[in-house]
ROKOL-139082 format. One line per field, with one value per residue: residue number from 1; x, y, z of N, C-alpha, C in turn. Coordinates in steps of 0.02 Angstrom, whole numbers, always signed. Each point is the difference from the previous one (the first is absolute). Example, Ala and Ser with C-alpha at 12.3 -4.5 7.8 and 13.67 -1.06 7.14 Angstrom:
<atoms>
semar: c(1 | 2);
n.X: c(+660 | -18);
n.Y: c(-284 | +53);
n.Z: c(+390 | -36);
ca.X: c(-45 | +42);
ca.Y: c(+59 | +59);
ca.Z: c(+0 | +3);
c.X: c(+45 | -39);
c.Y: c(+60 | +55);
c.Z: c(+0 | +37);
</atoms>
This chain:
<atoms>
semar: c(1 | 2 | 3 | 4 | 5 | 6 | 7 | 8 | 9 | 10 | 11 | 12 | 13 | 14 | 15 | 16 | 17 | 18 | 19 | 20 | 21 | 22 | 23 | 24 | 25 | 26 | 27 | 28 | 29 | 30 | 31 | 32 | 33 | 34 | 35 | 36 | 37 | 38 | 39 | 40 | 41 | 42 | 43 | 44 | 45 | 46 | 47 | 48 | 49 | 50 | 51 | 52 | 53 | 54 | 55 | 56 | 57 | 58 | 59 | 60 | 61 | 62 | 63 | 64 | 65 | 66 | 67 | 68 | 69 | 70 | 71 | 72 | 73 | 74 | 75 | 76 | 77 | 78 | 79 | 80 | 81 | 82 | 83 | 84 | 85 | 86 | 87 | 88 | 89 | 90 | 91 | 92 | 93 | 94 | 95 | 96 | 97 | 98 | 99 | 100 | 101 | 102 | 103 | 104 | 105 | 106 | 107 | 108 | 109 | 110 | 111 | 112 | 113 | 114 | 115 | 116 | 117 | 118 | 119 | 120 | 121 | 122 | 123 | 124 | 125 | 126 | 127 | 128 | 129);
n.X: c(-667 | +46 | -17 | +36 | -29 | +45 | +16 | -1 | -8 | +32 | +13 | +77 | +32 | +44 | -14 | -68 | -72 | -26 | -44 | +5 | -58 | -19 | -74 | +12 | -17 | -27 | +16 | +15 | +46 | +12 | -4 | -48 | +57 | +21 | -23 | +68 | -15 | +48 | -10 | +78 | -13 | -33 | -20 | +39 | -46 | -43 | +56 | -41 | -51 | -24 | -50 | +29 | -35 | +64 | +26 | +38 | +37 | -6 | +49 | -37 | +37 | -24 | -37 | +43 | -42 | -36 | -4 | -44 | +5 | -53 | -39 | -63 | +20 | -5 | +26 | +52 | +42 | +73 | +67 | +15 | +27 | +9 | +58 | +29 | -67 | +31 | +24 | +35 | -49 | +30 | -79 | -21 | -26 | +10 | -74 | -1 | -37 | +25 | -35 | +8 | +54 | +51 | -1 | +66 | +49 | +35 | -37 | -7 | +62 | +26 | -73 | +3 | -25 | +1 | +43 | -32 | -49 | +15 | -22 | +4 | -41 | +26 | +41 | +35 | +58 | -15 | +75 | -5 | +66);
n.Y: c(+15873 | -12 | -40 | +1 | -41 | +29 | -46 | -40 | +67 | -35 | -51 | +6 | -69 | +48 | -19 | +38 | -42 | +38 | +47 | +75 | +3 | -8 | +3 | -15 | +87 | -1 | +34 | -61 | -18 | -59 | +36 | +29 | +36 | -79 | +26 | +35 | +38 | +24 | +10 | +2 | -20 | +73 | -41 | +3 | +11 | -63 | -3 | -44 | +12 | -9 | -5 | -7 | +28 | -5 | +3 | +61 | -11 | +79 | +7 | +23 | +28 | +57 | +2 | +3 | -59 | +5 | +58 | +11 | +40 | +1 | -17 | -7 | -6 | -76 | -15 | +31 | -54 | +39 | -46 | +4 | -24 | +17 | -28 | -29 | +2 | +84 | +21 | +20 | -42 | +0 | +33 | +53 | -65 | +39 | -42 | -21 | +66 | -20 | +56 | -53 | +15 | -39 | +7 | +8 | -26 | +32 | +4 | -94 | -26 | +26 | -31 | -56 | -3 | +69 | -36 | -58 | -43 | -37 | -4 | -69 | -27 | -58 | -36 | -20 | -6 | -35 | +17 | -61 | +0);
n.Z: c(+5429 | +40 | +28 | +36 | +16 | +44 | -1 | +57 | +27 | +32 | +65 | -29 | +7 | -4 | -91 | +34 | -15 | -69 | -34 | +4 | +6 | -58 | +10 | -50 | +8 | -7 | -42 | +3 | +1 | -14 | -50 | +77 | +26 | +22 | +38 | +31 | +51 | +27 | +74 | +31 | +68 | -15 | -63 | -78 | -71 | -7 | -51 | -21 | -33 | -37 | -40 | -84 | -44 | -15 | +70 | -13 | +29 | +16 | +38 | +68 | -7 | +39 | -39 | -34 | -21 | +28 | -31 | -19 | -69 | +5 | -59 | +23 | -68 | -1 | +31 | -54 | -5 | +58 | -6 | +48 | -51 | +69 | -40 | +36 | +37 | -11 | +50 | -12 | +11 | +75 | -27 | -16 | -21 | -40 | -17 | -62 | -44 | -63 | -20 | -53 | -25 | -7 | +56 | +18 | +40 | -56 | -54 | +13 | +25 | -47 | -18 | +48 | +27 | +15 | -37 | +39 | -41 | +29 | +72 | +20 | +51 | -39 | -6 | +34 | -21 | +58 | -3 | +59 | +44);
ca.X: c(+24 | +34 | +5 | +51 | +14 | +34 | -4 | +49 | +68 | +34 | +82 | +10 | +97 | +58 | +12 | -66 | -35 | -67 | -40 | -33 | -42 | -36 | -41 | -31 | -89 | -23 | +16 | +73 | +25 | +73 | +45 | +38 | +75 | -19 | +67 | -5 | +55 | +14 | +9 | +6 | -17 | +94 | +23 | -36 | -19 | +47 | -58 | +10 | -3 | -58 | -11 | -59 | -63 | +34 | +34 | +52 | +47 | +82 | +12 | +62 | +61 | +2 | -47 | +8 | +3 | -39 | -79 | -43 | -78 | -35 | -85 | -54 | -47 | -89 | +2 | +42 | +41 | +64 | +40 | +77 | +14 | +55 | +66 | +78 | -6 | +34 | -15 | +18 | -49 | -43 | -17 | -70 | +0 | -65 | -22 | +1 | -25 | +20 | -30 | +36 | +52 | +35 | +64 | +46 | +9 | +43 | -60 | -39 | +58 | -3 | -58 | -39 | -47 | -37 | +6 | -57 | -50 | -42 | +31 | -9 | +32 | +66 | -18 | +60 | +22 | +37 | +26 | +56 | +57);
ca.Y: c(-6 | -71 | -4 | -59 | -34 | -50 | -44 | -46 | +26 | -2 | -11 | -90 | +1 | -5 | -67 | -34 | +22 | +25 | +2 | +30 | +16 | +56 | -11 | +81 | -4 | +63 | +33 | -29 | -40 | -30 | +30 | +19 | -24 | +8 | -10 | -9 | +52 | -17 | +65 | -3 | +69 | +31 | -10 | +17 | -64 | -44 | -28 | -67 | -20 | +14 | -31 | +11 | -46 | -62 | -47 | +0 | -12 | +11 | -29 | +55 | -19 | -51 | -97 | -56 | -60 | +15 | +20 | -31 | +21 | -25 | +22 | -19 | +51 | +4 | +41 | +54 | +5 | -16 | -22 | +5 | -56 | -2 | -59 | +35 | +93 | +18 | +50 | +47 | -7 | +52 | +43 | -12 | +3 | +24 | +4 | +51 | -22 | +59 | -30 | +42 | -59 | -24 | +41 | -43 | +21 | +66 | +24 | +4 | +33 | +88 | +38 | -10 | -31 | +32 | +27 | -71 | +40 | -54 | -73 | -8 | +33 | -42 | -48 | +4 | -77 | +3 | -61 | +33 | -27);
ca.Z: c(+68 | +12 | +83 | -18 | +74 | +41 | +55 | +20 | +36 | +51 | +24 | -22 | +2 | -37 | -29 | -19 | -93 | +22 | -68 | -34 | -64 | -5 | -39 | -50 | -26 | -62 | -76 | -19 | -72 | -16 | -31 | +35 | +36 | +100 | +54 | +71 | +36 | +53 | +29 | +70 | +34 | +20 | -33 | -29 | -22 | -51 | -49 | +18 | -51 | -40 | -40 | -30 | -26 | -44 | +36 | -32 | +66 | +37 | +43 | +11 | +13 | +71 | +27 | -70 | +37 | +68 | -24 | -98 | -10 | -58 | -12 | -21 | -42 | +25 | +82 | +6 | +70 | -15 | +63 | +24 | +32 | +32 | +45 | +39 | +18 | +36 | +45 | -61 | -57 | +34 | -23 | -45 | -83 | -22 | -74 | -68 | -72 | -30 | -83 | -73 | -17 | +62 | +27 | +30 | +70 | +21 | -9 | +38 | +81 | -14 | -1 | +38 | +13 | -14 | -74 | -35 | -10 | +61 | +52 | +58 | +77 | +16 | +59 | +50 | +1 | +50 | -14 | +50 | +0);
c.X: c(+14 | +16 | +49 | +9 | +58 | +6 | +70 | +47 | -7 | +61 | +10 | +71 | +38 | +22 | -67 | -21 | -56 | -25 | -48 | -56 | -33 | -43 | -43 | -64 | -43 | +24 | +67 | -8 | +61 | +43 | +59 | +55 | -41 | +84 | +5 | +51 | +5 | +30 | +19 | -9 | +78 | +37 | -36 | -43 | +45 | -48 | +12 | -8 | -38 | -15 | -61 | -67 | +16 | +49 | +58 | +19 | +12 | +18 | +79 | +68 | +0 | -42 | -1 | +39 | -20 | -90 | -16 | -60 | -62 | -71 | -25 | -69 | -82 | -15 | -1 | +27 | +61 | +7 | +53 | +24 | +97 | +23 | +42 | -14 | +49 | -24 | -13 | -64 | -77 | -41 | -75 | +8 | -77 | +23 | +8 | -19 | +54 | -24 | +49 | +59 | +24 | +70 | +53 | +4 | +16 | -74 | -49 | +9 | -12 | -59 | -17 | -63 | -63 | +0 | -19 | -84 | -51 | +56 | -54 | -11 | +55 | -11 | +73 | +24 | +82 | +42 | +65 | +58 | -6);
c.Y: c(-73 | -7 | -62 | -12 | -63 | -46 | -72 | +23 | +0 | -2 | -56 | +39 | -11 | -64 | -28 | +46 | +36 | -13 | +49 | +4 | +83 | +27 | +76 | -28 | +60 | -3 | -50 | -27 | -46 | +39 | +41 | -6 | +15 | -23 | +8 | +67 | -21 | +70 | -33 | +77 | +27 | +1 | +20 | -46 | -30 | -48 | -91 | -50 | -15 | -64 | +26 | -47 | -49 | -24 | +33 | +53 | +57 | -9 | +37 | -61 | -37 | -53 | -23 | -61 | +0 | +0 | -46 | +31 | -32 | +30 | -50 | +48 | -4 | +23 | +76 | +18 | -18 | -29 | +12 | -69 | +16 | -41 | +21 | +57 | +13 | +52 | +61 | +1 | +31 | +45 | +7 | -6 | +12 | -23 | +64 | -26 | +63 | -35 | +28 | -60 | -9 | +19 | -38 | +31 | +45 | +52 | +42 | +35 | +83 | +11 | +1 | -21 | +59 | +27 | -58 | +40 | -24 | +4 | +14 | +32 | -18 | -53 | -12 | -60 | +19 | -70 | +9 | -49 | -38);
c.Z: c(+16 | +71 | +28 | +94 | -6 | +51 | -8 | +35 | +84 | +28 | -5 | +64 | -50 | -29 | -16 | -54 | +49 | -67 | -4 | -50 | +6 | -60 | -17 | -22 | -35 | -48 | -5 | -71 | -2 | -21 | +53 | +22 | +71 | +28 | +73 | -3 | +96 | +36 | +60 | +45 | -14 | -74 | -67 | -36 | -43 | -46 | +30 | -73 | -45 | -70 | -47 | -2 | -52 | +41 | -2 | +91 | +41 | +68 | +34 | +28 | +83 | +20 | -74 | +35 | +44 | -13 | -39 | +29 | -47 | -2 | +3 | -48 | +16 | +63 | +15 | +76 | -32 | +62 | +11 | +67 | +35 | +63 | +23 | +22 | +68 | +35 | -58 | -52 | +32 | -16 | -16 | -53 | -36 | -82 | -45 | -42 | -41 | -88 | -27 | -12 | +50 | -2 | +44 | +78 | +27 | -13 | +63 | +59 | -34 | +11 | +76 | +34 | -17 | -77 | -41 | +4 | +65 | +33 | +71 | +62 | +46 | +64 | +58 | +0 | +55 | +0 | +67 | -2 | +43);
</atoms>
């Protein structure tokens, strides 16, 4: 069992950073893929982006250049580090764990957030114009 709290989410304006973390506990391992999904009200989910336990990237199409994700393995926490936030980035973003190899964006976007083996209770990152 793996428990994964979120936090750093609030309201910025449109063009400001925030930074996401989110720290796993119980049964983890590096080896894990952690990441991020995102849900506006009204809307469906979306994948945001993810990283293995060797650094290796994905990264959806609408906040590439914008996001960076990263680990801290001794911690077992990921980040989501986001710039240039837009209204549009509006949402709960909830943590993920998914074990096994690593997978690309499109992957991840088909499975969903309920088809990772973890996530979160998500946290609300309100971004206005």
């Amino acid at each position: 069992q793996v428990q994964l709290v979120e936090s750093g989410g609030g309201t910025v304006q449109a063009g400001g950073s925030l930074r996401l973390s989110c720290a796993a506990s119980g049964r983890t391992a590096s080896s894990y893929n952690m990441g991020w999904f995102r849900q506006a009200p009204g809307k469906e989910g979306e994948f945001v982006a993810a990283i293995s336990g060797g650094g290796y990237t994905a990264v959806a199409d609408s906040v590439k250049g914008r996001f960076t994700i990263s680990r801290d393995n001794a911690k077992n926490t990921v980040y989501l580090q986001m710039n240039s936030l837009k209204p549009e980035d509006t949402a709960v973003y909830y943590c993920i764990v998914k074990n096994g190899g690593w997978y690309g964006s499109t992957w991840y976007q088909d499975q969903g957030r309920y088809g990772m083996d973890y996530w979160g209770k998500g946290t609300l990152v309100t971004v206005s114009s």
